[in-house]
C-alpha positions in Angstrom: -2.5 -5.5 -6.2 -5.5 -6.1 -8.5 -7.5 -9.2 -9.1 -6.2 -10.7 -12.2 -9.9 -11.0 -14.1 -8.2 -12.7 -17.2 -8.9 -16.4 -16.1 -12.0 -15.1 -14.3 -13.6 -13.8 -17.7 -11.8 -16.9 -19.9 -13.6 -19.2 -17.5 -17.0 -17.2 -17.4 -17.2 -17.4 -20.8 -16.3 -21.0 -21.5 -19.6 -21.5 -18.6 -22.2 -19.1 -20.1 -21.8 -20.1 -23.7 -22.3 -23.7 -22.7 -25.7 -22.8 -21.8 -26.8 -19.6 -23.3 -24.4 -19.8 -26.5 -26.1 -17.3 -28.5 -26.6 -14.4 -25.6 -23.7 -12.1 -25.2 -22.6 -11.8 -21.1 -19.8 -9.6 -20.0 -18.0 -10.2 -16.6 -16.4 -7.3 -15.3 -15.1 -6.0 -11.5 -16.6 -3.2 -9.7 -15.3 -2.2 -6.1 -17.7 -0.2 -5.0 -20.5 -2.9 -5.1 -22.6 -3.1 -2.5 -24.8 -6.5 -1.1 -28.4 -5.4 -1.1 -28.0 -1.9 -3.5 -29.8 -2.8 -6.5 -30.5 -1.0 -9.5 -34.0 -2.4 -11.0 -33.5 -5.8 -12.9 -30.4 -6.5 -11.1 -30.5 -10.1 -8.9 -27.7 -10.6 -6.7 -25.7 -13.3 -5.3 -22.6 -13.8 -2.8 -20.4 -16.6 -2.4 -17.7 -17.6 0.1 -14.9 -19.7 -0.5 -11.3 -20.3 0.0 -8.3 -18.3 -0.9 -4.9 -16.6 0.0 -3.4 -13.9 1.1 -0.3 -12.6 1.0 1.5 -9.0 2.5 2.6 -6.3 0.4 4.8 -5.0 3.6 6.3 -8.0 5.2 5.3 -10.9 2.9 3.8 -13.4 5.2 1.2 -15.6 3.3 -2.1 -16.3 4.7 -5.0 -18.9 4.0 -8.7 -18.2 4.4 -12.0 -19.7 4.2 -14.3 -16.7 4.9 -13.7 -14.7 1.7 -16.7 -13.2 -0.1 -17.2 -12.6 -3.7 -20.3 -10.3 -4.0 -22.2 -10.5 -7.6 -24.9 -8.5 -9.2 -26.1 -9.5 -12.8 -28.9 -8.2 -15.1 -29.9 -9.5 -18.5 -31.7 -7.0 -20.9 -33.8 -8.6 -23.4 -34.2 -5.7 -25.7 -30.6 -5.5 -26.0 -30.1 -9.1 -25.9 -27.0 -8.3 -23.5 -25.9 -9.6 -20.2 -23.6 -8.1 -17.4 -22.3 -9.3 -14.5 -20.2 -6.9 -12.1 -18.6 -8.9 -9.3 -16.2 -7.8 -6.3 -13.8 -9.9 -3.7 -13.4 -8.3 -0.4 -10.1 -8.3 1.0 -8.3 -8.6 4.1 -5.3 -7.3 5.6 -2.4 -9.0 7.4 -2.7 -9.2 11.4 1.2 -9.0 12.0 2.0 -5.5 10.9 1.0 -2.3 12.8 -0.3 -0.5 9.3 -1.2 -3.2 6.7 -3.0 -2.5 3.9 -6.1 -4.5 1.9 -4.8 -7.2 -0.1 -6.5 -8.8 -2.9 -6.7 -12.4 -2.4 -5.5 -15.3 -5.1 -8.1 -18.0 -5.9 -7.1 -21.6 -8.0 -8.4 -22.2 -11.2 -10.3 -24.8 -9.9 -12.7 -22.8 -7.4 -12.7 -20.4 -9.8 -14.8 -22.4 -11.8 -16.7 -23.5 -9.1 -17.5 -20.2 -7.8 -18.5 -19.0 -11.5 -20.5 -22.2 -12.2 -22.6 -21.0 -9.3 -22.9 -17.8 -10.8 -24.7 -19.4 -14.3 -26.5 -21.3 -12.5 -28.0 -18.1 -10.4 -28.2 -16.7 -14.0 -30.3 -19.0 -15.4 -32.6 -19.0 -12.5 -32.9 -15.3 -11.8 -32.1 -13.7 -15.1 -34.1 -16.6 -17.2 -36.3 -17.7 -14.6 -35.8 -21.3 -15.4 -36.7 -23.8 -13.1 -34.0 -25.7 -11.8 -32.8 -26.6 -8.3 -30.0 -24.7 -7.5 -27.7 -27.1 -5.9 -24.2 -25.0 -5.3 -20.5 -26.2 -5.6 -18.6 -26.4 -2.4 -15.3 -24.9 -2.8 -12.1 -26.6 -2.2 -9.5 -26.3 0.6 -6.2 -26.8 -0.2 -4.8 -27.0 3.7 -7.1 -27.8 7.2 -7.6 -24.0 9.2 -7.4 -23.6 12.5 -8.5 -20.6 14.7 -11.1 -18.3 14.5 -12.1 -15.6 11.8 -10.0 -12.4 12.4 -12.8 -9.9 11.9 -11.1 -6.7 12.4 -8.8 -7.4 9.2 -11.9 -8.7 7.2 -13.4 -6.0 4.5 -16.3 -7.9 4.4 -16.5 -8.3 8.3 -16.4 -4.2 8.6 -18.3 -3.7 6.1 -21.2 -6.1 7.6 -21.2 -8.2 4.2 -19.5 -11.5 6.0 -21.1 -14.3 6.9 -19.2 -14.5 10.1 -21.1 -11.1 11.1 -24.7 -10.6 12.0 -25.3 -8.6 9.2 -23.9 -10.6 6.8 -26.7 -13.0 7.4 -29.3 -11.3 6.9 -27.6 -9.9 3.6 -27.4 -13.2 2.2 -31.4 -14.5 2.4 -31.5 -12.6 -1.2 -30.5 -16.4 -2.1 -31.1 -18.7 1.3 -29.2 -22.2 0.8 -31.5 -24.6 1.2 -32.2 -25.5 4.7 -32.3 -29.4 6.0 -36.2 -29.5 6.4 -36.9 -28.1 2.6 -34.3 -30.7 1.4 -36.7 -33.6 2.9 -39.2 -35.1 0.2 -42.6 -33.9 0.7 -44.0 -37.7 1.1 -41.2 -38.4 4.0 -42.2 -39.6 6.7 -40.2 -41.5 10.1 -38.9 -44.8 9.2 -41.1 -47.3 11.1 -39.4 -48.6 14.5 -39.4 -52.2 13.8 -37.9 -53.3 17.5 -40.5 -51.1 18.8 -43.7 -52.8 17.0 -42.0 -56.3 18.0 -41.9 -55.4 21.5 -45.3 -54.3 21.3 -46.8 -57.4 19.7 -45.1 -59.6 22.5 -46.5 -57.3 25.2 -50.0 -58.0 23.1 -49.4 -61.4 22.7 -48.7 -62.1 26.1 -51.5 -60.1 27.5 -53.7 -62.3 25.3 -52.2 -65.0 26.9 -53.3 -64.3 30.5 -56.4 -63.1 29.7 -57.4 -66.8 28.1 -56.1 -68.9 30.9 -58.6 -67.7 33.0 -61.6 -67.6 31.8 -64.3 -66.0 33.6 -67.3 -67.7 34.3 -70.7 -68.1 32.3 -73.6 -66.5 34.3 -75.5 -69.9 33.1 -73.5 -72.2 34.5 -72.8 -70.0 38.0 -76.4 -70.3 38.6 -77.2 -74.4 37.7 -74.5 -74.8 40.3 -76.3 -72.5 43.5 -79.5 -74.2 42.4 -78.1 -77.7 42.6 -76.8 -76.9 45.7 -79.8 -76.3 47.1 -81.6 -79.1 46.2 -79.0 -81.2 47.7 -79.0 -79.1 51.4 -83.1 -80.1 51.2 -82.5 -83.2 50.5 -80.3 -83.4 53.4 -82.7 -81.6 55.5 -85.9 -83.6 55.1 -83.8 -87.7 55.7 -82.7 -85.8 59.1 -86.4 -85.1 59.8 -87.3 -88.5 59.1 -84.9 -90.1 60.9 
């Protein structure tokens, strides 16, 4: 079964002439793309999302959140043209001894999604207009359980998915943002309020002890050892007389 590209192309088109309505862009699908083969002036981007699946052979129905959709775009100014070839990898059913690829079915709604990620690469890579690429998260329409089946995964064998090692690396042509460059560039820790409290009793106290006892004036210690004195002489000399 073939990917029905009619409400892929209607929805494309409804995106790119919102931003770019007098440019011409064609979407069209290419199976043998390849993440990472690039003709010059092509940029590429790949996306994962939800879809499902079902089985030519025994009809069982299937739901996955690890399906890639590989792009590769290229806007020529001297013919004032734009292309886009994209591809969906496919996956086969895990019941039946010899299944075959099937192509999966997508809603409308991360359809759109996944294409409004596209314009938005297009605008950054093929215009080279700054804005901050901040992509769509796609929609799951039930909760998955269970791990990735990699061995029925196109994507997977061919080391495109995420889920694989390779498929990493393939994707830093466009690297989400990570955590740290999301921060602000003035951020800094929020200030630990208990903390400085705590610390400005400790202080306060301290301050405390230290002034109830005073130390001693060198002045006044020495008046006191001479008066002392003077008073153990006077002492001395009325014994004498007597």
């Amino acid at each position: 079964m073939d990917l029905d590209m009619k409400v892929w192309k209607r929805v494309f088109q409804e995106l790119i002439q919102e931003v770019k309505p007098c440019h011409t862009w064609q979407l069209t699908l290419d199976k043998s793309l390849l993440p990472n083969i690039l003709k010059p002036g092509w940029a590429q981007y790949q996306q994962r999302t939800f879809a499902r699946f079902q089985c030519s052979l025994c009809s069982r129905n299937w739901a996955s959140a690890q399906v890639q959709v590989l792009f590769h775009m290229r806007w020529s100014e001297g013919e004032s043209r734009g292309q886009v070839k994209m591809r969906v990898f496919a996956q086969k059913c895990q019941k039946c001894s010899q299944p075959s690829f099937e192509v999966p079915e997508f809603t409308e709604e991360n359809i759109s999604r996944i294409l409004n990620n596209v314009v938005l690469q297009i605008l950054k890579k093929c215009y080279r207009e700054g804005i901050k690429f901040v992509k769509s998260p796609m929609i799951k329409a039930i909760a998955l359980k269970g791990p990735h089946n990699s061995d029925n995964c196109e994507a997977c064998l061919q080391g495109v998915c995420v889920q694989n090692d390779i498929g990493l690396a393939v994707q830093s042509w466009f690297p989400e943002p990570t955590p740290a460059e999301s921060l602000p560039t003035s951020w800094s820790p929020r200030t630990n309020t208990s903390f400085q409290r705590e610390r400005r009793d400790q202080d306060s106290s301290c301050d405390q002890s230290f002034y109830s006892h005073p130390a001693q004036h060198p002045r006044s210690t020495g008046i006191g050892c001479c008066c002392f004195i003077l008073t153990l002489i006077v002492i001395i000399i009325i014994i004498v007389a007597v």
